[in-house]
DSSP file (Angstrom, degrees, kcal/mol; ACC not computed):
  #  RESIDUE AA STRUCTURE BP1 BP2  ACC     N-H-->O    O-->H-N    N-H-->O    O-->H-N    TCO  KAPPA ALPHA  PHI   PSI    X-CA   Y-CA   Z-CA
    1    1 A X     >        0   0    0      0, 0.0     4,-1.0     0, 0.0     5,-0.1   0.000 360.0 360.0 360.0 -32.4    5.8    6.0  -10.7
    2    2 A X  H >>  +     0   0    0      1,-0.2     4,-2.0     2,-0.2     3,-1.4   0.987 360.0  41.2 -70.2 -57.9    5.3    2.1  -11.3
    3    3 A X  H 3> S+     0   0    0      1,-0.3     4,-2.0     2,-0.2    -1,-0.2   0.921 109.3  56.2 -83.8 -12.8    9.0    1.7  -11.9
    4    4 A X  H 34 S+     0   0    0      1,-0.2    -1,-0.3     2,-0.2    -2,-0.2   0.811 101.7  59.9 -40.6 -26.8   10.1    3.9   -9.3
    5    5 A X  H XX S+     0   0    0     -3,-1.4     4,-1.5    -4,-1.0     3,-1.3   0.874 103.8  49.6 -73.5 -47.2    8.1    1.7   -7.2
    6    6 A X  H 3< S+     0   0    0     -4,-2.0     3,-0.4     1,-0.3    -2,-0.2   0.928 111.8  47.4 -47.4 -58.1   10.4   -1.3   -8.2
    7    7 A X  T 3X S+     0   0    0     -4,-2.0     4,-0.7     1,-0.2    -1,-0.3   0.541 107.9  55.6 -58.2  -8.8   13.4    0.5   -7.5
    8    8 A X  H <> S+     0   0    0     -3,-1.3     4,-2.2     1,-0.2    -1,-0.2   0.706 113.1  38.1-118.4 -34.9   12.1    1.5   -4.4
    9    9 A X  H  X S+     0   0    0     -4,-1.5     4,-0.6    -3,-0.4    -1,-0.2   0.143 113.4  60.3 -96.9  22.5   11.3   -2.3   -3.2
   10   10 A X  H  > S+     0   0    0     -5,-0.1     4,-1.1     2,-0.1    -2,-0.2   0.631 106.7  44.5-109.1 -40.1   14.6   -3.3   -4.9
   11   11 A X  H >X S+     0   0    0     -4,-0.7     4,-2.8     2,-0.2     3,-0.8   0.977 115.2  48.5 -65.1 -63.8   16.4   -0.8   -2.5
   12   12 A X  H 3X S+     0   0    0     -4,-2.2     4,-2.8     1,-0.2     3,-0.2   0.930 112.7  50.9 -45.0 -57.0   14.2   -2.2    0.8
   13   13 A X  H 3X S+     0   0    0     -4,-0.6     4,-2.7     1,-0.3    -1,-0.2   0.756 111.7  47.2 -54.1 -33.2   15.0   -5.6   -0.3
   14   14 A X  H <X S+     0   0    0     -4,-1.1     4,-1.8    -3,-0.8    -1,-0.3   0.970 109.2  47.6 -44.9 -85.6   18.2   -4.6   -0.4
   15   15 A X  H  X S+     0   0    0     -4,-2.8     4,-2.9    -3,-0.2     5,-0.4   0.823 102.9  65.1 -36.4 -43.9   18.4   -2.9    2.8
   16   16 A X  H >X S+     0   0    0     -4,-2.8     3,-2.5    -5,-0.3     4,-2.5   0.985 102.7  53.7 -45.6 -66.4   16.5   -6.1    4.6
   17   17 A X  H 3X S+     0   0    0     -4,-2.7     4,-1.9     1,-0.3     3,-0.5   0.842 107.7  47.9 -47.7 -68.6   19.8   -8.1    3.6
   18   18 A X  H 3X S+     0   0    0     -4,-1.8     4,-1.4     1,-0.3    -1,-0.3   0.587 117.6  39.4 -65.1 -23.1   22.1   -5.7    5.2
   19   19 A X  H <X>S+     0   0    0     -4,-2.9     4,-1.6    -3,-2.5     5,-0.8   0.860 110.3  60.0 -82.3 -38.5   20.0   -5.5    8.6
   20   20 A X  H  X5S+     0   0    0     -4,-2.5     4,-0.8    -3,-0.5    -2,-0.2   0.932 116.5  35.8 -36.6 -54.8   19.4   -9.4    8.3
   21   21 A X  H  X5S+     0   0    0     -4,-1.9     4,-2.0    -5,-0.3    -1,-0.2   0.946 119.0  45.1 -69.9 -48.0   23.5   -9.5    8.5
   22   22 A X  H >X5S+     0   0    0     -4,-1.4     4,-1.5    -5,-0.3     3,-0.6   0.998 116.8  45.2 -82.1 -49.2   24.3   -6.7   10.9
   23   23 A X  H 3X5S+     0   0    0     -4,-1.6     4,-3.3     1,-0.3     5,-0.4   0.959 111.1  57.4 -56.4 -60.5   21.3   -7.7   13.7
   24   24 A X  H 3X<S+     0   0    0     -5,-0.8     4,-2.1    -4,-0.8    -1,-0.3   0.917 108.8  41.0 -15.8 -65.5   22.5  -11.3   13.3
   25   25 A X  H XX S+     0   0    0     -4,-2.0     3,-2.3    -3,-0.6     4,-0.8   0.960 122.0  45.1 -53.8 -66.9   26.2  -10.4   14.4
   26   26 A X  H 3X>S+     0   0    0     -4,-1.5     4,-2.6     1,-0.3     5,-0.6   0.721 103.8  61.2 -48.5 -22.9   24.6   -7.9   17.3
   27   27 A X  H 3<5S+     0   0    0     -4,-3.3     4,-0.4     1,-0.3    -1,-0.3   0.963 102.0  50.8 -75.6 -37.1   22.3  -10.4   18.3
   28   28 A X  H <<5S+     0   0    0     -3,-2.3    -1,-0.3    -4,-2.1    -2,-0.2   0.870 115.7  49.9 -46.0 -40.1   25.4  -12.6   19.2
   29   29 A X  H  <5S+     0   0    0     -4,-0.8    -2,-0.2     2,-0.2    -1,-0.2   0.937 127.8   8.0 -49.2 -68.7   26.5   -9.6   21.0
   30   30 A X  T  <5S-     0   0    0     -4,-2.6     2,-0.3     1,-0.3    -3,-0.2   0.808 115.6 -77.4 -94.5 -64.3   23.9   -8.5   23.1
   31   31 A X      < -     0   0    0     -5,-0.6    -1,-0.3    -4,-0.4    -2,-0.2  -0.909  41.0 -94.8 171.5-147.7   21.5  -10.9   22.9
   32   32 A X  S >> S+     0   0    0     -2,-0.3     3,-2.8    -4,-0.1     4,-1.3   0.426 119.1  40.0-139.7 -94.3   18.6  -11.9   20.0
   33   33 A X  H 3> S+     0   0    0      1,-0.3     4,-1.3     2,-0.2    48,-0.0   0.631 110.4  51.1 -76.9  -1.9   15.8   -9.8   21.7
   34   34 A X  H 34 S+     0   0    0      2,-0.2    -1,-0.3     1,-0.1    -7,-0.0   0.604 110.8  55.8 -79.9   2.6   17.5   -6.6   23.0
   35   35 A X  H X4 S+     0   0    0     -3,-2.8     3,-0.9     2,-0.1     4,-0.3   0.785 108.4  43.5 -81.8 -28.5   18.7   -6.6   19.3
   36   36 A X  H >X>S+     0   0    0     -4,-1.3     3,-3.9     1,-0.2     2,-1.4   0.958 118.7  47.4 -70.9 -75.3   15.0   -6.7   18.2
   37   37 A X  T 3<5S+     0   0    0     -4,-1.3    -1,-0.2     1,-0.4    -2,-0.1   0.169 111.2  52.4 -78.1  28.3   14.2   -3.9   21.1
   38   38 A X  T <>5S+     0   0    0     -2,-1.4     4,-1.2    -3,-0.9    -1,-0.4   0.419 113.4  41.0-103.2  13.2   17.2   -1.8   19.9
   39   39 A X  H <>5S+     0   0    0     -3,-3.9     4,-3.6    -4,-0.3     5,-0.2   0.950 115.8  47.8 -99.9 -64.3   16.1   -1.8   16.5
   40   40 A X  H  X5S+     0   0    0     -4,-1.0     4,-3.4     2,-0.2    -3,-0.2   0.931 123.4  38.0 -32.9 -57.7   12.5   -1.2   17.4
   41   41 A X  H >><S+     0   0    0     -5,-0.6     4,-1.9     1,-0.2     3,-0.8   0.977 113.4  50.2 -57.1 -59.2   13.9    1.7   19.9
   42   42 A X  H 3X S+     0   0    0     -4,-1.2     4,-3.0     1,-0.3    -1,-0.2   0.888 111.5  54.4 -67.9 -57.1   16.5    2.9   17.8
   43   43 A X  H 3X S+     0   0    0     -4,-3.6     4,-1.9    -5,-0.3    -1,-0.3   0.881 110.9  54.1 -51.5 -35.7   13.2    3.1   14.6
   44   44 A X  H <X S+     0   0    0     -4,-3.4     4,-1.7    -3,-0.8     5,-0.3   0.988  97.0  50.1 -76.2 -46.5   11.5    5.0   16.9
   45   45 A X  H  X S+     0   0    0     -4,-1.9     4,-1.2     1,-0.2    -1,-0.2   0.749 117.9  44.5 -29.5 -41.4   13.5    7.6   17.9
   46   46 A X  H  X S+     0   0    0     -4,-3.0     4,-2.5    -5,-0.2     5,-0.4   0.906 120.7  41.3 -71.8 -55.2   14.1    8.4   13.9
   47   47 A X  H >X S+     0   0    0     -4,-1.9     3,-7.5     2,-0.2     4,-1.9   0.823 106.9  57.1 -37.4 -83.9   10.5    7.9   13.1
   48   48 A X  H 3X S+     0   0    0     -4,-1.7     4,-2.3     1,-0.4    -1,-0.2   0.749 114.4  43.0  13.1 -68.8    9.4    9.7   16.1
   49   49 A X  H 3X S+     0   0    0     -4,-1.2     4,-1.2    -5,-0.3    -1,-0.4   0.826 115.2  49.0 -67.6 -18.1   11.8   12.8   14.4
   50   50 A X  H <X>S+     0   0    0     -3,-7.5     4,-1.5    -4,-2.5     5,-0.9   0.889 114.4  46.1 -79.9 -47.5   10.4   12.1   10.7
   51   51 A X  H  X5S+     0   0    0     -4,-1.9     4,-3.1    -5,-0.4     3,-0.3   0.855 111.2  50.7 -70.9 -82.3    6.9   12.2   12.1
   52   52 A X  H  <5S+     0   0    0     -4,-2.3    -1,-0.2     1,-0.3    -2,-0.2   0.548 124.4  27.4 -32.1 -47.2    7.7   15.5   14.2
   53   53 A X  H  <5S+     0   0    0     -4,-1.2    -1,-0.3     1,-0.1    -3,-0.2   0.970 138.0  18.8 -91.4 -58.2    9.3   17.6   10.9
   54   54 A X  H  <5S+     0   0    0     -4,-1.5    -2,-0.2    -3,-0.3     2,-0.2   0.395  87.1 121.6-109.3 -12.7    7.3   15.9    7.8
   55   55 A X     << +     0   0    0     -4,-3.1    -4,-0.0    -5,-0.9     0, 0.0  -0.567  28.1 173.1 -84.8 164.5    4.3   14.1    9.1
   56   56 A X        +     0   0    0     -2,-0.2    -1,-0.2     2,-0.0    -5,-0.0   0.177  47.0  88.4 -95.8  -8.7    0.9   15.1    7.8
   57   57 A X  S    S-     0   0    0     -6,-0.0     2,-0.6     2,-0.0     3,-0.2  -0.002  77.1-109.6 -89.9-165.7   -1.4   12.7    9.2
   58   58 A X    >   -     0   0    0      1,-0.1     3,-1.5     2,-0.1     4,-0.1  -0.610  25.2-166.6-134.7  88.0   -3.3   12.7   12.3
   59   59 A X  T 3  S+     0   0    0     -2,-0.6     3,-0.5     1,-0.3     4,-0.2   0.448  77.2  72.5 -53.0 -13.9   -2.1   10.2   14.6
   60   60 A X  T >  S+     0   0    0      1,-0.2     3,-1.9    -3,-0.2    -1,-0.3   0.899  73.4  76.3 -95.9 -11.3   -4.6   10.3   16.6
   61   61 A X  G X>  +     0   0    0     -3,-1.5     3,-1.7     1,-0.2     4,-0.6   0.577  65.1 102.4 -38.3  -7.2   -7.1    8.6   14.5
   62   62 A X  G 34 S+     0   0    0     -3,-0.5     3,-0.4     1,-0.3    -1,-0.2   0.904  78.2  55.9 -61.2 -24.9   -5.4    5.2   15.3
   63   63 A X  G <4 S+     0   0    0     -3,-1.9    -1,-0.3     1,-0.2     4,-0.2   0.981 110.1  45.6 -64.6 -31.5   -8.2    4.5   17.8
   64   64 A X  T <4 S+     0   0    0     -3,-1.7    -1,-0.2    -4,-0.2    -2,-0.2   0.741  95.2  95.9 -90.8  -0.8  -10.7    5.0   15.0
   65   65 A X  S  < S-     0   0    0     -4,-0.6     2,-0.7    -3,-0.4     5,-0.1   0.142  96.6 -70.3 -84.8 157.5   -8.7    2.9   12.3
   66   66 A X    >>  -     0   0    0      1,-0.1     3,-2.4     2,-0.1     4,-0.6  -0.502  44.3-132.8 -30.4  85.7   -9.6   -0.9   11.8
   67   67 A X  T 34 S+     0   0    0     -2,-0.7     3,-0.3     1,-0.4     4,-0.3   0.734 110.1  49.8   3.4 -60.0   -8.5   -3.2   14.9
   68   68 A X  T >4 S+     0   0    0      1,-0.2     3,-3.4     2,-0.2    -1,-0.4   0.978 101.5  63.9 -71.1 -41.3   -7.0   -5.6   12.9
   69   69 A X  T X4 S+     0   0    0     -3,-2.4     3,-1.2     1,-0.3    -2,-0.2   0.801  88.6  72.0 -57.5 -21.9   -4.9   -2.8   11.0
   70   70 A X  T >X S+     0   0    0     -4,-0.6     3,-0.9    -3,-0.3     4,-0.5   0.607  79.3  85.8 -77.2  -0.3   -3.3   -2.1   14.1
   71   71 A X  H <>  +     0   0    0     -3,-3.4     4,-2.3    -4,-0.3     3,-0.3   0.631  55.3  90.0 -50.0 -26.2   -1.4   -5.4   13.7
   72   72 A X  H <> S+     0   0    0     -3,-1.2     4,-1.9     1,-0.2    -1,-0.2   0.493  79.4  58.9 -52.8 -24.2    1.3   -4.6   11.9
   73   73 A X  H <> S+     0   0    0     -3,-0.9     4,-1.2     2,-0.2    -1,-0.2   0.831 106.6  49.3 -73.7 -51.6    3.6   -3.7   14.7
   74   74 A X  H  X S+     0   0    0     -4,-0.5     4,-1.7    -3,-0.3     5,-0.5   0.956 110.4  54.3 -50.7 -76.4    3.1   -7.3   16.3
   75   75 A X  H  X S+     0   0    0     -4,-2.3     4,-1.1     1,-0.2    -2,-0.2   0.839 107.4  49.4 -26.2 -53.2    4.0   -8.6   12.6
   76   76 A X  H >X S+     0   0    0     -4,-1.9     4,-2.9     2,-0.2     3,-2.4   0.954 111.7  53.4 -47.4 -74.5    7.4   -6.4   12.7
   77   77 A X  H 3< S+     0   0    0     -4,-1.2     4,-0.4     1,-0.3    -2,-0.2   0.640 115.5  32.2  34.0 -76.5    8.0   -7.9   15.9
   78   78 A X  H 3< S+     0   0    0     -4,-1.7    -1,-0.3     3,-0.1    -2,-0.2   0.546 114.1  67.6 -90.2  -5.7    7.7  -11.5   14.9
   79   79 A X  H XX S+     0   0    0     -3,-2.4     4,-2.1    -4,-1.1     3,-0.6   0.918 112.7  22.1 -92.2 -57.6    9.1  -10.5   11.6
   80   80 A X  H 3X S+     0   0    0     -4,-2.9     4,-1.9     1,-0.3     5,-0.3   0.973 113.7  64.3 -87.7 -29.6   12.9   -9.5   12.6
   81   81 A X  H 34 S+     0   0    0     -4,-0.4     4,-0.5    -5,-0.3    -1,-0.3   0.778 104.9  58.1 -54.8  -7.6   13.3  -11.4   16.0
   82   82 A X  H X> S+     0   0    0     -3,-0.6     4,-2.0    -4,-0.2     3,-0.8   0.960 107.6  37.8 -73.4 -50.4   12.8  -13.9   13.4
   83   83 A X  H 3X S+     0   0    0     -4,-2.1     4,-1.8     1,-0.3    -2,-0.2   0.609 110.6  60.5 -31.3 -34.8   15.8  -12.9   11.2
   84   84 A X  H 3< S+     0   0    0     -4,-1.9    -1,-0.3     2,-0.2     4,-0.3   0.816 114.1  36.7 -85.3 -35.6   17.9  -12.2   14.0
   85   85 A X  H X4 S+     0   0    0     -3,-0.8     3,-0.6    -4,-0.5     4,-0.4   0.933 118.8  44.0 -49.7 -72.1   17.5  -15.6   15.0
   86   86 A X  H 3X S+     0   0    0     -4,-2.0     4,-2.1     1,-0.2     9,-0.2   0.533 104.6  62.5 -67.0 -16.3   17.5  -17.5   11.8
   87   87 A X  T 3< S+     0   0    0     -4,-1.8     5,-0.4     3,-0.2     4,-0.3   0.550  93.3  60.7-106.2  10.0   20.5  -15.6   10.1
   88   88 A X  T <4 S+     0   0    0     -3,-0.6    -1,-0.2    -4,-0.3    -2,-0.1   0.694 118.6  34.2 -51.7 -48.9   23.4  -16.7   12.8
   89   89 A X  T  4 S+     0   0    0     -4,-0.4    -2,-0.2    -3,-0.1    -3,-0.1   0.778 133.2  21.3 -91.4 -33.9   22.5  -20.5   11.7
   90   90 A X  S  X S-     0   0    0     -4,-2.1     4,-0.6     1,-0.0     5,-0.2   0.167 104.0-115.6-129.7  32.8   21.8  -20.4    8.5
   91   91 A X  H >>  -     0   0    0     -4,-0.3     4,-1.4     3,-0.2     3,-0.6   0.597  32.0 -80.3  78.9 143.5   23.2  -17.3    6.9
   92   92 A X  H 3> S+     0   0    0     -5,-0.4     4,-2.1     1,-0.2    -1,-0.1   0.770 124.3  49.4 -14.9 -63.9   22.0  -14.2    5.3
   93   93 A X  H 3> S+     0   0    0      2,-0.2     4,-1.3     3,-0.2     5,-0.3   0.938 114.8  46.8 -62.2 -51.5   21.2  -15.7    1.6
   94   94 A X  H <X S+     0   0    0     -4,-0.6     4,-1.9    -3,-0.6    -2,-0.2   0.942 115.0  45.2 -57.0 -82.4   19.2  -18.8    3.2
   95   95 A X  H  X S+     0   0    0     -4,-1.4     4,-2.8    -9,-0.2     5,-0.3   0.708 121.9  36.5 -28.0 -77.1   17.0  -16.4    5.7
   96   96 A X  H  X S+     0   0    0     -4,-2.1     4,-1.6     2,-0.2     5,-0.2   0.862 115.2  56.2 -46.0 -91.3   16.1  -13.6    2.9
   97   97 A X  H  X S+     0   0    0     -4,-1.3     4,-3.3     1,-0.2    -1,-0.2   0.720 116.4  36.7 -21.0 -58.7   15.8  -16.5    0.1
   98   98 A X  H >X S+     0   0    0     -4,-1.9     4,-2.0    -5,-0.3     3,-1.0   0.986 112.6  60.4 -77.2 -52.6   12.9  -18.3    2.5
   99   99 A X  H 3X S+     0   0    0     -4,-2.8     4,-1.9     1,-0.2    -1,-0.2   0.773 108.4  50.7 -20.7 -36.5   11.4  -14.5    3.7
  100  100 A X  H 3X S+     0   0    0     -4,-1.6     4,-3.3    -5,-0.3    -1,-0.2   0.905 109.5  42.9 -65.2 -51.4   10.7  -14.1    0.1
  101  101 A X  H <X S+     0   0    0     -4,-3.3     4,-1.2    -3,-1.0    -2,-0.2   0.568 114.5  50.2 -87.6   0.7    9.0  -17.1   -0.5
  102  102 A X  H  X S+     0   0    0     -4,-2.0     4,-2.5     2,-0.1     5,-0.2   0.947 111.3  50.7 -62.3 -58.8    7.0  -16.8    2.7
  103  103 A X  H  X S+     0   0    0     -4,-1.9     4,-5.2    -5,-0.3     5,-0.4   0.957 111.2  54.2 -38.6 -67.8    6.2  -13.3    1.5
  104  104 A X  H  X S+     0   0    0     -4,-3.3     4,-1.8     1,-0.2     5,-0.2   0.878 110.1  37.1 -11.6 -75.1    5.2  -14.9   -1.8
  105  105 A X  H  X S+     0   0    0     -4,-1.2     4,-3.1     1,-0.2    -1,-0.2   0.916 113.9  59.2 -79.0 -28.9    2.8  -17.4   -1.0
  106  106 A X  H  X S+     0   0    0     -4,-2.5     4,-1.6     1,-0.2    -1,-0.2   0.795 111.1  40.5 -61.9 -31.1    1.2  -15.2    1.8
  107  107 A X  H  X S+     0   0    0     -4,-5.2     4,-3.5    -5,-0.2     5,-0.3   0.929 108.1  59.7 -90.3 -12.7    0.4  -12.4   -0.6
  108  108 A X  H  X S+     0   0    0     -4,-1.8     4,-1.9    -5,-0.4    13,-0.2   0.916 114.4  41.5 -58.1 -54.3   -0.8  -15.0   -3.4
  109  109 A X  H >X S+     0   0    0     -4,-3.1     4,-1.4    -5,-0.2     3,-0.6   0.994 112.8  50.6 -57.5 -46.5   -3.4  -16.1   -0.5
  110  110 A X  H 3X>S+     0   0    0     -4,-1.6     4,-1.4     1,-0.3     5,-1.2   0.906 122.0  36.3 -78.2 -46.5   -4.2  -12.3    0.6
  111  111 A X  H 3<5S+     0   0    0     -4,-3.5    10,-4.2     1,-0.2    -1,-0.3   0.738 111.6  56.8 -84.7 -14.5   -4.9  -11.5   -3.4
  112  112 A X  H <<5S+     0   0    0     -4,-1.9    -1,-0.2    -3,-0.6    -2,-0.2   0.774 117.0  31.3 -85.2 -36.3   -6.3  -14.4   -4.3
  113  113 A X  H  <5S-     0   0    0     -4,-1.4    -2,-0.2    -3,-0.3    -3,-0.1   0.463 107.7-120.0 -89.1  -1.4   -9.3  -14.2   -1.5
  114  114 A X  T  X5 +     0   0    0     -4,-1.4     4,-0.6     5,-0.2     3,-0.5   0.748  56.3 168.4  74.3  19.2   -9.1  -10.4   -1.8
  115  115 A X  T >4< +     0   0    0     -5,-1.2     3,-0.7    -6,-0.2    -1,-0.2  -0.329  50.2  21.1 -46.6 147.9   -8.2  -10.0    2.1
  116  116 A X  T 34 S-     0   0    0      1,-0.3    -1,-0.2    -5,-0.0    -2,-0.1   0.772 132.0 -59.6  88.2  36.2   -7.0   -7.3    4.2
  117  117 A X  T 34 S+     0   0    0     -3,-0.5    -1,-0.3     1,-0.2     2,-0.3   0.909  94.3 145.3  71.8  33.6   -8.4   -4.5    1.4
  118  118 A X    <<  -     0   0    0     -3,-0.7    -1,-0.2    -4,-0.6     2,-0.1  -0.884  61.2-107.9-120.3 152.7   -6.2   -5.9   -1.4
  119  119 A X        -     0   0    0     -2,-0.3     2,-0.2     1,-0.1    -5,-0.2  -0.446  49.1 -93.9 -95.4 165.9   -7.7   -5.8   -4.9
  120  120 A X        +     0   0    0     -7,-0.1     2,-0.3    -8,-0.1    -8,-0.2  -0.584  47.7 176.3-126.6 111.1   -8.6   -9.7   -5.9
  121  121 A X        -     0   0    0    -10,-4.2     2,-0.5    -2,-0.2    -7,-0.1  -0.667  24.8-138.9-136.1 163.3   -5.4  -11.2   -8.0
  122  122 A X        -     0   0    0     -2,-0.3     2,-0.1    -9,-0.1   -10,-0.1  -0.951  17.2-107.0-109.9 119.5   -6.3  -15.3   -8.8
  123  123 A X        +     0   0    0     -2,-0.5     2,-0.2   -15,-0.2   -14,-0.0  -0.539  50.2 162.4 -42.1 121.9   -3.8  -18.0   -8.6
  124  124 A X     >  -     0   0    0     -2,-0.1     4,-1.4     0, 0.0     5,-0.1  -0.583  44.6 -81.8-139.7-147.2   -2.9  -19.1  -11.6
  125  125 A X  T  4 S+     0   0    0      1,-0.3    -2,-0.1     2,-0.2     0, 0.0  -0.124 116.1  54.6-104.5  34.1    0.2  -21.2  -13.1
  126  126 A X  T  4 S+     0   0    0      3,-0.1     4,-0.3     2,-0.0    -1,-0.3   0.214 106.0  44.2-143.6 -37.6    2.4  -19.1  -13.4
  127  127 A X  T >> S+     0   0    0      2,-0.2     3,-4.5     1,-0.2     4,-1.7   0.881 114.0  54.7 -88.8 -61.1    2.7  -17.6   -9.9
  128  128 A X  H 3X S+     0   0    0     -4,-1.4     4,-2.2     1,-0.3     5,-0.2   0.839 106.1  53.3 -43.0 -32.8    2.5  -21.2   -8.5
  129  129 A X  H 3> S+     0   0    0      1,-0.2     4,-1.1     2,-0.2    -1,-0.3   0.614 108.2  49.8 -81.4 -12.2    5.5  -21.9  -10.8
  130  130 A X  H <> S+     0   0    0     -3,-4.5     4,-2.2    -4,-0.3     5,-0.2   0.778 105.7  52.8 -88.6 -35.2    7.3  -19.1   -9.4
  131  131 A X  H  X S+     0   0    0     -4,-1.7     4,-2.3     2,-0.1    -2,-0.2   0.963 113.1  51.1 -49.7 -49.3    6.6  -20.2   -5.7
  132  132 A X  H >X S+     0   0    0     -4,-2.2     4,-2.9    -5,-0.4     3,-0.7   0.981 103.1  56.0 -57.5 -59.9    8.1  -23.6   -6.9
  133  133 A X  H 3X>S+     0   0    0     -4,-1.1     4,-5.4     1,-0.3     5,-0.5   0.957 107.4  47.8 -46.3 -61.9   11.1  -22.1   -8.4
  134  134 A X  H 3X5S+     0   0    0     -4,-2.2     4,-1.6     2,-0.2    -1,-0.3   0.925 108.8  50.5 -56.2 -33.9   12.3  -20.4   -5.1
  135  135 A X  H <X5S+     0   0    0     -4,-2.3     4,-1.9    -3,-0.7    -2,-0.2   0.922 107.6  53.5 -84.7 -40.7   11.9  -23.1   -3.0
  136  136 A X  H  X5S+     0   0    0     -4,-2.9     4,-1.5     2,-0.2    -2,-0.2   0.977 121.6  39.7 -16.8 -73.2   14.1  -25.2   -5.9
  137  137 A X  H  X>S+     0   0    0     -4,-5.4     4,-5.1     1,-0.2     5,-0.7   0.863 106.6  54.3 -51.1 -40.5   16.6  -22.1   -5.1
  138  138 A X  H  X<S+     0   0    0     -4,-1.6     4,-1.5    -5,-0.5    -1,-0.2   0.979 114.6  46.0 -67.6 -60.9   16.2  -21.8   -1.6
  139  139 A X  H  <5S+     0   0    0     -4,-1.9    -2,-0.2     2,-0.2    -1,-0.1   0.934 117.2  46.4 -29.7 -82.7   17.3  -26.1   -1.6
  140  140 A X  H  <5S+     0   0    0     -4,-1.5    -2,-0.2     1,-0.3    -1,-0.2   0.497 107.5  51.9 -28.7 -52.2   20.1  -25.4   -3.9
  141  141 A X  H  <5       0   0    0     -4,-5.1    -1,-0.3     1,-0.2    -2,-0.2   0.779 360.0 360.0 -64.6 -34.2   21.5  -22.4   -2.2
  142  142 A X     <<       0   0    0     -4,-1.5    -1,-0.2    -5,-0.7    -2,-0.2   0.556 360.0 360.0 -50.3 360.0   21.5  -24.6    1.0
């Protein structure tokens, strides 16, 4: 399962680039946020139909769920109206390259104080040396 798991964020990552590129172009089209709200629309509808045949959960429990869990939706939000923004100016490779090393150092904090339910991972000199190295790349590719 662990390296299924790899392949599985190797694929998202994957995927990211290829919306990163095509929402860029549309947002030149359309605009930069009705390209975040068709993507958002567009996600629901499919969800909407995934939830409808395959889900199993009970959607209404979202009132009883954490407050703060329910953030994630803002986070999406601010996550590709940033992309859609940033990959018109400075290109696919740049955008993804710094999303990564955002990603990076944000979960390094989140495991390192044990936040947001995530098991308690330490900074050590090795991850720090990896933050460094993308941001080397991230220059370089520029």
């Amino acid at each position: 399962m662990r390296y299924f798991s790899y392949i599985l964020a190797l694929l998202a990552g994957t995927a990211l680039s290829f919306e990163g590129a095509i929402y860029g172009e549309l947002g030149k089209s359309i605009g930069q946020l009705e390209t975040s709200f068709y993507n958002f629309f567009m996600g629901s509808i499919i969800m909407g139909l995934l939830w409808l045949f395959f889900g199993k959960g009970k959607l209404s429990y979202v009132v009883e769920a954490p407050k703060w869990s329910l953030l994630g939706g803002i986070l999406g939000v601010v996550y590709l109206t940033s992309i859609v923004i940033s990959v018109p100016f400075v290109g696919v490779g740049i955008t993804m390259v710094a999303v990564i090393i955002g990603q990076l150092v944000m979960s390094m904090v989140i495991e390192h104080y044990g936040w947001l339910g995530s098991q308690k991972s330490r900074m050590n000199k090795e991850k720090i040396f990896a933050v460094l190295s993308m941001i080397i790349a991230l220059v370089l590719v520029n």
